[in-house]
Phi, psi and omega in degrees: 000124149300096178278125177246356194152195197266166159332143198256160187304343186235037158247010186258144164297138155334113183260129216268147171320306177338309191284319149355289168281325159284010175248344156319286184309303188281004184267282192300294151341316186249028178253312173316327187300297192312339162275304221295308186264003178294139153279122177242057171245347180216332174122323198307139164281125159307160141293351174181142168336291179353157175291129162073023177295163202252178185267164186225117211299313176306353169274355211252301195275022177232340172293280176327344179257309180299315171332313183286297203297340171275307175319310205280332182269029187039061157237006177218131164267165208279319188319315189281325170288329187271312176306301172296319174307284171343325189306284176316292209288283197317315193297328183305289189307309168300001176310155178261126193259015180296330208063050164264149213294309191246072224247184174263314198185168180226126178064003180116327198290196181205131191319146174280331148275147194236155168244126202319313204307286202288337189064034178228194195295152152219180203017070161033035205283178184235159189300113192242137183290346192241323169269351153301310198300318218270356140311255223329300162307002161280327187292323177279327170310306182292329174282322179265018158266325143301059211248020181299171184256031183229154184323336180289304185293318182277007163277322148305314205270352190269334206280307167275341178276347181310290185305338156273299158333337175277325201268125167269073173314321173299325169312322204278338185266072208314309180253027141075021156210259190285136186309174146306152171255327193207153161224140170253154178282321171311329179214002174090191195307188182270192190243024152244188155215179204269107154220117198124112195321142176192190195274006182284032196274012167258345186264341182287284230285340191285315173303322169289349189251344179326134141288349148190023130219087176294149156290159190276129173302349162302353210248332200238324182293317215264324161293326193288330196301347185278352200271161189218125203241124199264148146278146169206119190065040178075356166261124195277162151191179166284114179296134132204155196301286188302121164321277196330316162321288188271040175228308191321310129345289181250054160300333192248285227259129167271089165261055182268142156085336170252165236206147151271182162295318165307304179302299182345293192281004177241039174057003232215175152202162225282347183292304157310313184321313210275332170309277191311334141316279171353301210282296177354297199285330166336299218269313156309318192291343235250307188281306157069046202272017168278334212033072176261161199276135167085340186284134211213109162354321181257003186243085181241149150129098157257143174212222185256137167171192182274171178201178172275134169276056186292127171315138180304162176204157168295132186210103146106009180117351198241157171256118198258139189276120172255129205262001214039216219275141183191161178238108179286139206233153169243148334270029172231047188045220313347134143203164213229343179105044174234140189230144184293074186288324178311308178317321178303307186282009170269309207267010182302322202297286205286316211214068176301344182282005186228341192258341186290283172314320183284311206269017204249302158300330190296316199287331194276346184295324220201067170300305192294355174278285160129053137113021198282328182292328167279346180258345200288165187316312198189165163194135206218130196251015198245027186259356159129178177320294197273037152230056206287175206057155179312135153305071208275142163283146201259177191076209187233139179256136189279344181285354181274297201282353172274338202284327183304306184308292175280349176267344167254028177264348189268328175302283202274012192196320182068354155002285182288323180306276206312314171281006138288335188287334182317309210271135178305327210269320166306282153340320149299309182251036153268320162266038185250356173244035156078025184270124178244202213000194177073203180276014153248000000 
């Protein structure tokens, strides 16, 4: 099926109250991770519940997107979400931006671990482009939702446009067609680039939308050729493994009804694609040619997350390797017999008639948690006898918990759709990579 615009109003299912109150409920909980872990000497978000974990910019930029979505549910007054934004934005702009191994950023980018104190690099992590694009979109997000006329607001928006202007998206396209994935000051860029459909097709429209230093459009044409497009279980779509590949983007970005040069020509657009991942993944778990323990129709969702580190064990006649945290993909793995639950509920947006029953199986698997199984890293039912019950990861990840606040705000409100739709820059570099119709 070919998505031409969004959906009409009588393709969404009926929502049963129940389900309601657990998308309240699992909405709300992983919205509570963004007060609970802020430092408020600075804004940074941890990267995960654990003990001394650092901060993680891209958990900074899904904070800056849950703030608005907490205001609009009554669970934040708006004085305190402007006040948290401000926090974040300011800390961000004073940063020390020399690229020194223990800077803060380089060029606008921004190290991917923050240490929560110092606001400086940690574990020797590298200035990373993707988890930079996913801050900024949080900073623009919070700047077209603040738009009241007092000082405090229009100070987020000076504040975020300041701060996309500065990355220097041109820096990054080093050999002058597809970005860098990284850069370390020990060594120069990393010794890859972005090939292959992934979630950077957001780092692309934010690099194309710069007002002052964009990327060559050569640069978005020269990644879809990397892309690779499969039929699998009778569905053509654009391959990628992980569900997070096909959410993270559009967490920000409403891509129903619009269309690239690639989709143009596959009849498709990328929103359908990520429905037909779904049914994909749905459909691997269904067949289940791993034999792992719990996988169901209603049990699905490999992405990126934790998993166990567990000693190889016999499972189906074989000996299976447990990857801890990693990112498992359908059907051509890793996979170990760990399921996403975030992942499943992210995918609520494309395909709510398939994902509604599964995260329906999940609470009942673990009645007594409220939902502790949909929110966790992973959970995985395949380690054998002297385990009895799932293998849960243990704490909380702020990108699991960012992506649940907004994708099940976009299903139910479309909030986050509207204010990307909202924004000039995204709009600028969605058509400067050839994106027509629909609402723009």
């Amino acid at each position: 099926m070919s998505a031409r615009g969004p959906r009409p109003p009588s393709a969404r299912p009926a929502e049963d109250p129940s389900d309601g109150a657990l998308l309240d409920r699992l909405q709300r909980d992983a919205f509570d991770y963004f007060m609970l872990t802020m430092n408020p000497q600075n804004g940074l978000i941890a990267d995960t519940t654990r003990p001394d974990a650092p901060s993680s910019i891209a958990a900074v930029g899904f904070a800056l997107s849950a703030y608005p979505v907490g205001v609009e549910r009554g669970w934040i007054e708006r004085a305190e979400a402007v006040q948290r934004t401000l926090l974040i934005l300011r800390f961000f702009l004073h940063s020390d931006q020399s690229g020194a191994p223990d800077a803060t950023g380089y060029r606008g980018f921004y190290y991917h671990f923050l240490d929560m104190r110092s606001g400086t690099r940690a574990w020797l992590s590298e200035l990373s482009l993707i988890d930079t694009a996913l801050l900024i979109a949080g900073a623009l997000t919070a700047a077209n939702y603040f738009t009241a006329p007092t000082p405090a607001e229009g100070e987020v928006r000076e504040l975020a446009e300041t701060l996309y202007r500065r990355v220097d998206w041109r820096w990054a396209q080093a050999d002058g067609a597809t970005l860098m994935q990284g850069w370390k000051p020990e060594s120069g860029f990393l010794h890859y680039g972005w090939e292959g459909y992934s979630e950077a097709i957001l780092l692309y429209v934010l690099g194309l939308g710069s007002p002052t230093h964009p990327l060559t459009k050569a640069s978005f044409d020269a990644w879809t050729v990397t892309y690779q497009w499969e039929n699998l279980y009778g569905r053509d779509f654009l391959y990628a493994g992980p569900l997070f590949i096909h959410q993270f983007s559009h967490a920000w970005i409403d891509f129903r009804g619009i269309r690239d040069r690639f989709m143009r020509e596959k009849d498709c657009d990328y929103f359908e694609n990520s429905r037909r991942a779904t049914y994909v993944q749905r459909e691997y778990a269904a067949r289940n040619p791993g034999s792992f323990a719990g996988y169901t129709s209603d049990c699905w969702g490999l992405s990126a997350g934790d998993g166990p580190s567990a000693p190889p064990r016999m499972i189906a006649g074989r000996h299976q390797a447990f990857y801890g945290y990693a990112a498992r993909g359908v059907p051509y793995g890793p996979d170990d017999g760990t399921i996403a639950g975030s992942a499943t509920l992210a995918s609520l947006a494309f395909a709510p008639e398939i994902v509604l029953p599964a995260l329906r199986a999940m609470v009942a698997r673990a009645p007594q948690c409220a939902g502790a199984l949909v929110r966790a890293s992973g959970f995985n039912a395949s380690l054998g006898a002297d385990r009895p019950g799932d293998w849960v990861a243990d704490g909380a990840f702020g990108l699991d918990q960012g992506i649940i606040v907004l994708m099940i705000e976009n299903y139910r409100s479309g909030l986050p759709w509207r204010l990307g739709r909202g924004n000039p820059h995204f709009r600028r570099g969605l058509r400067r990579a050839g994106f027509r119709g629909g609402w723009l």
